[in-house]
Every structure is written in structure tokens, then in C-alpha cells.
C-alpha positions as CSV (number, residue, x, y, z in Angstrom):
1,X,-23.6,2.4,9.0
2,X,-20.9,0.6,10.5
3,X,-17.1,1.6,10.9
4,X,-15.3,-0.6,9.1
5,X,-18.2,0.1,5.8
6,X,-17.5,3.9,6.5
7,X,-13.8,3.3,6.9
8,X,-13.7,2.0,3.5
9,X,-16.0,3.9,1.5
10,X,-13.9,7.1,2.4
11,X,-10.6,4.7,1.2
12,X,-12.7,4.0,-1.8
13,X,-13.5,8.1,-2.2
14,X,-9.4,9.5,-1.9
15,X,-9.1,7.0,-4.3
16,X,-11.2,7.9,-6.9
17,X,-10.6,11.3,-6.8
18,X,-6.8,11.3,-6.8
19,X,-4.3,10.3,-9.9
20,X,-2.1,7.1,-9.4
21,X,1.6,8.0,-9.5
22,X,3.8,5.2,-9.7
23,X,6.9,6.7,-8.8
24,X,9.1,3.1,-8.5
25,X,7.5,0.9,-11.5
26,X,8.0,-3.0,-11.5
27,X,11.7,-4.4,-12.2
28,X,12.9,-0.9,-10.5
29,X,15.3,-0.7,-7.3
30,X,14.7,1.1,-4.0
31,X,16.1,4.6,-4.4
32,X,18.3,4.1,-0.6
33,X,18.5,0.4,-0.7
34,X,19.5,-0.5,-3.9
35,X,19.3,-4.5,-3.4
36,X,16.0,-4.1,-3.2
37,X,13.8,-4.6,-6.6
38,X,10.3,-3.9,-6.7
39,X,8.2,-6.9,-8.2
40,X,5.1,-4.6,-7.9
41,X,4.2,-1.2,-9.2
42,X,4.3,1.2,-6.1
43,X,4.0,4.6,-6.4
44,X,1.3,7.3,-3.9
45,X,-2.4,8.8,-4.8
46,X,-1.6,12.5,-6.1
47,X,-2.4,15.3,-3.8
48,X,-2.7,13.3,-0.8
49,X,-0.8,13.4,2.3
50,X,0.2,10.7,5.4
51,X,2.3,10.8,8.7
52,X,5.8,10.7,6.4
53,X,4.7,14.1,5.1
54,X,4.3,12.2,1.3
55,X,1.0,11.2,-0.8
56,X,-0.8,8.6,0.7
57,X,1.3,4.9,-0.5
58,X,0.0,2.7,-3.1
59,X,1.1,-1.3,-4.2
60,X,-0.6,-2.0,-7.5
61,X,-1.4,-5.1,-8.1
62,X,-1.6,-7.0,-12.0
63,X,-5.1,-7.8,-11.4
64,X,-7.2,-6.4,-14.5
65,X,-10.1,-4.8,-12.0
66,X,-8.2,-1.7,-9.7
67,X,-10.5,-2.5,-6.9
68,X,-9.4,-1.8,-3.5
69,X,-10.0,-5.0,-1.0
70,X,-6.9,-4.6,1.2
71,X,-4.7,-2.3,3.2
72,X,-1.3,-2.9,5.1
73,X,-0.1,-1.4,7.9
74,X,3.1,-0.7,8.7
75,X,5.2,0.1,11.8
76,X,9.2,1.1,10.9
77,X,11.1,1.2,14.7
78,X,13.9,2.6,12.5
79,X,12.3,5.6,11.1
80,X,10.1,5.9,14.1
81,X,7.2,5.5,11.8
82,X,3.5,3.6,11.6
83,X,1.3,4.5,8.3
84,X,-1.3,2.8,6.0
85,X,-0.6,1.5,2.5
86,X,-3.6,1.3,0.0
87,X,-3.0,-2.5,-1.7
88,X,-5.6,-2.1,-5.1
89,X,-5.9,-4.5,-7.9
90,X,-3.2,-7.5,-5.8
91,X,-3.7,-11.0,-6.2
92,X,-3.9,-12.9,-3.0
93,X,0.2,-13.6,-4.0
94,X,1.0,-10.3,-4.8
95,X,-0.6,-9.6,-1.4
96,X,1.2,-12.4,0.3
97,X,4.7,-10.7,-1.3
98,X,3.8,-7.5,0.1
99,X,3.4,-8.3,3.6
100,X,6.3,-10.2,3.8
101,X,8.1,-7.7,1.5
102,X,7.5,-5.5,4.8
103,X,8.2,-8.2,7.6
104,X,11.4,-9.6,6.5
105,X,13.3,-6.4,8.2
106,X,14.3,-6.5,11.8
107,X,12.8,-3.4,12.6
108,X,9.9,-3.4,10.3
109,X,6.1,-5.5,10.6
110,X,3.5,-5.4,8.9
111,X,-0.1,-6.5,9.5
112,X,-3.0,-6.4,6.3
113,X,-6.5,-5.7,6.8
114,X,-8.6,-7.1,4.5
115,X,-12.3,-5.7,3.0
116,X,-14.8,-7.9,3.6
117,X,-17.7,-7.7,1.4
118,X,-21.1,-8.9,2.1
């Protein structure tokens, strides 16, 4: 089996077997940066942990099927930070929004990786 099938089967398995909290829903505002309104539901995968100490992060997408096809990465220079954001049920626009919702900061970029499926 190759990596990158591997890679996201194991994505695919913390996600089934962890609850979706959307902590900052759609038409909500950052909870330090108040300018900044989330057009997306993003919220973390219960009982799950990444670099920042927090659940692992989640954008979700309006799409009716919650598949997951897509992952962003992100490095912050001002937090000192790189970590992996699940992207599951986004539109190709929604996904489009995200990564520039990321690389619009000076000290922030962003990169996606997208699933491929055979």
C-alpha cells in the first residue's frame, strides 16, 4: 500500500471515530481578531490532539456528502507554528476561500493537498 493511500485512510479513520465540534459556526467572528468573519463552519474532531495542544482543526464545507478529499497546511511565523487542517465536505470555492483565507497574512501560508482517487 502506498503512503499517500495509507496517509489518508488513517485521516479518513480519526475522522470517523471522533464528533465534529464546530466551535466558530458560519457568519461568526474570530474570537482575537474580531474583523475577521468566518464564511465556513470551523470548528476541531473531539478528542483529538495537534502541535497547538487543541483537537485536531476542521473547515466544513456546504457540500451535502462530508467526504474528506483535501487537507491544508499551514505555517504561522507569528505563532511559531506549522499544523494540518482536515477540509471535509468544501466545494472547490469554499476550498479556494480557505487557502487564501490563510495566505492573505504576512506571516501566514498555506499550501492544500488534495486526495486523489483512482
Amino acid at each position: 500500500m502506498s503512503n499517500d493511500k495509507l496517509f489518508w485512510q488513517r485521516l479518513d479513520a480519526l475522522l470517523e471515530r471522533s464528533r465534529i465540534v464546530i466551535d466558530r459556526p458560519r457568519g461568526s467572528h474570530h474570537p482575537r481578531f474580531p474583523e475577521i468573519v468566518y464564511t465556513l463552519d470551523y470548528g476541531y474532531l473531539d478528542g483529538t490532539s495537534s502541535n497547538d495542544g487543541e483537537g485536531v482543526d476542521v473547515w466544513l464545507g456546504s457540500e451535502p456528502e462530508r467526504g474528506l478529499d483535501a487537507v491544508i497546511c499551514t505555517v504561522d511565523l507569528d505563532r511559531g507554528d506549522a499544523e494540518m487542517k482536515l477540509m471535509v465536505g468544501c466545494s472547490e470555492e469554499e476550498k479556494a476561500y480557505i487557502e487564501r483565507f490563510y495566505n492573505e497574512w504576512p506571516d501566514m501560508a498555506a499550501k492544500i493537498l488534495l486526495r486523489e482517487f483512482a
